[in-house]
N, C-alpha and C positions, 0 to 999 in steps of 0.2 A: 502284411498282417491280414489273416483272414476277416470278413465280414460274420461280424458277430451280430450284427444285427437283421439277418437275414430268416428265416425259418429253419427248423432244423432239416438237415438231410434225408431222412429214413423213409423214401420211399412213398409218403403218402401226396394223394394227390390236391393241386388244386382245390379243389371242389370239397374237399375233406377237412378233417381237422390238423393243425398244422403246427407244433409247439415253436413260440419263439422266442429264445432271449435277446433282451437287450443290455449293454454294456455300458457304461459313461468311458469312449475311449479314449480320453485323456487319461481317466485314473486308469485304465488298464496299463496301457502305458505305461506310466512312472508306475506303475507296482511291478510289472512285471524288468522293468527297468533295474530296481532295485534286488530282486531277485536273483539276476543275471548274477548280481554282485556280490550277491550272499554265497552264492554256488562257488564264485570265483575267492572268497573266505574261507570255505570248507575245504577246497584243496582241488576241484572239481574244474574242471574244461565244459563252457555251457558252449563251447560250437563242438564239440562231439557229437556223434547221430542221435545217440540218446537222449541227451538234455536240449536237442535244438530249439523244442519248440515249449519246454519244459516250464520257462518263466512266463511265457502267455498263458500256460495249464493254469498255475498255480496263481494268476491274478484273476483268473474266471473265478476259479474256485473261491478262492477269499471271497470275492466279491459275492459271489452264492451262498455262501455260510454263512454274513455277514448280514442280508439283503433287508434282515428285520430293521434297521434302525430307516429304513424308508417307507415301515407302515406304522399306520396308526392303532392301534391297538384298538382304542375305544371307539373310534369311528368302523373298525369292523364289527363290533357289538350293535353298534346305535342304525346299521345296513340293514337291519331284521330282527325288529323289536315288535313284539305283538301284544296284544289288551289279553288279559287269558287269568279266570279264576284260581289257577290250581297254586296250590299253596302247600305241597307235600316238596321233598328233597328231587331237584333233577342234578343226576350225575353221570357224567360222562368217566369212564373208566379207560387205563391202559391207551391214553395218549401217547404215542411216538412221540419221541423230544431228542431235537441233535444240537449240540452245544458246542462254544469252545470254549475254555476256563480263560480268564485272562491274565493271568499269571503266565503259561505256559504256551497260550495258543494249543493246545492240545486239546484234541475232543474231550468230552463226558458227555454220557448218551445214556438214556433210557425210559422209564414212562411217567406219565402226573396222571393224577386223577383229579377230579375237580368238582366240586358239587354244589349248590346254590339253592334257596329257597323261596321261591318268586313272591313277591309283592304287588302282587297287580298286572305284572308284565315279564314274559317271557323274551328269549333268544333263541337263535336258528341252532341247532345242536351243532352245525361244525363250524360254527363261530367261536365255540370255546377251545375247540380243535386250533384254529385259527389263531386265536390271540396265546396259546401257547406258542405257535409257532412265529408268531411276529417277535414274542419277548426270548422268543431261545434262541434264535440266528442273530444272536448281535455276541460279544463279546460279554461273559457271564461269569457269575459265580452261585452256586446252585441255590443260596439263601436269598440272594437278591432277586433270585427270578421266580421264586415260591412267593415271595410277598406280591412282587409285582401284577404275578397274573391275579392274585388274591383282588390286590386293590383295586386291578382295572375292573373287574366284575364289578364291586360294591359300588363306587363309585358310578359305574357306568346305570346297571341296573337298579341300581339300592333297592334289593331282596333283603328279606330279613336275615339272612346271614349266607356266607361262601365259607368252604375247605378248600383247600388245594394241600395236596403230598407228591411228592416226588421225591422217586426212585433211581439213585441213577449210578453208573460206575465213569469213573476218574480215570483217565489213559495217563494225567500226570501223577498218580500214585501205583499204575499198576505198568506202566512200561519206564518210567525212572524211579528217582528217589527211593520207596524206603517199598516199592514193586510188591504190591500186596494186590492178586490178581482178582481174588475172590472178595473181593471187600465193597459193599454196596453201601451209600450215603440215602439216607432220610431225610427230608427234611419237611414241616408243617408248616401250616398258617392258618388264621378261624378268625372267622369276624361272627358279631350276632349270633343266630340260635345257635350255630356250632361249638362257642363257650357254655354251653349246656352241657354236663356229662354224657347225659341219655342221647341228648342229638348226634353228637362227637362219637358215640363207641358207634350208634347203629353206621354213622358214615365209615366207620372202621373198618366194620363186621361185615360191609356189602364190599369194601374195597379189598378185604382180606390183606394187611399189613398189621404190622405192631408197630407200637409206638411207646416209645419208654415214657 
């Protein structure tokens, strides 16, 4: 088995920067172990050229889709927290978000926006970036991970109030079951001033979404 905990390949040097993953290779292992087995269920030959090395692909991957349930959410917030007066709406918009459902293991993919209203103390803008992406790489479902990032904020920060929306499309609705390809899911969350109408439409109206 190749050394996955090495640097990657591509050419850069030493002295450069170097991307590295690392693996727990025992679970590689028994994942990709059981994969072998899964292939050999489907009808599939995993010592053909094709699928040689196929069940080592697909346990990197899991484990790379996966990788959130090894961060802290809150502790990437509380990394880069500052004293800071301003007390108007900060919103990050059109976050990238990759998910798997966990009904299906099947991606849904798409963006959140997320907005906040400080109370004394600010975050690093791509800390919220961040902690979307620690709560959507683990196994999901699009309601639980709207609240989640909601709560990590409030609690972490306690601002006088967070939004968060996400946008996203379902690969288990649009490549099985009832395959509705154009079909996009909403879903919200509001703590403090954003239960305010007025607060709520202008986070709307900057995020440009509807909301029934």
């Amino acid at each position: 088995m190749e050394n996955l905990n090495s640097p990657q390949n591509d050419g850069t040097k030493e002295t450069g920067y170097a991307k590295v993953e690392k693996y727990n290779m025992e679970t590689l292992r028994q994942i990709a172990e059981h994969y072998t087995e899964i292939l050999k269920l489907l009808g599939e030959n995993p010592q053909r050229e094709g699928l040689l090395k196929t069940p080592n692909r697909i346990a990197k991957a899991i484990q790379f889709l996966t990788h959130g349930y090894h961060s802290d959410p809150e502790k990437i917030l509380k990394s880069a927290i500052f004293k800071e007066e301003y007390q108007q709406m900060v919103l990050v918009k059109n976050i990238e978000l990759y998910s798997l459902c966990e009904h299906h293991l099947l991606p849904f993919f798409g963006k959140a926006h997320v907005a906040y209203i400080p109370n004394g103390q600010i975050t690093g803008l791509s800390k919220i970036a961040r902690v979307v992406e620690a709560y959507s790489r683990r196994l999901q479902v699009q309601e639980r991970l709207t609240t989640q990032i909601r709560n990590c904020i409030q609690k972490t920060l306690e601002p006088l109030g967070v939004a968060v929306v996400i946008e996203a499309q379902h690969m288990c609705m649009q490549m099985r079951g009832v395959q509705k390809q154009n079909s996009v899911t909403t879903t919200s969350a509001f703590t403090g001033a954003f239960l305010k109408q007025t607060t709520r439409e202008e986070f709307i109206h900057l995020v440009g979404v509807k909301l029934n």
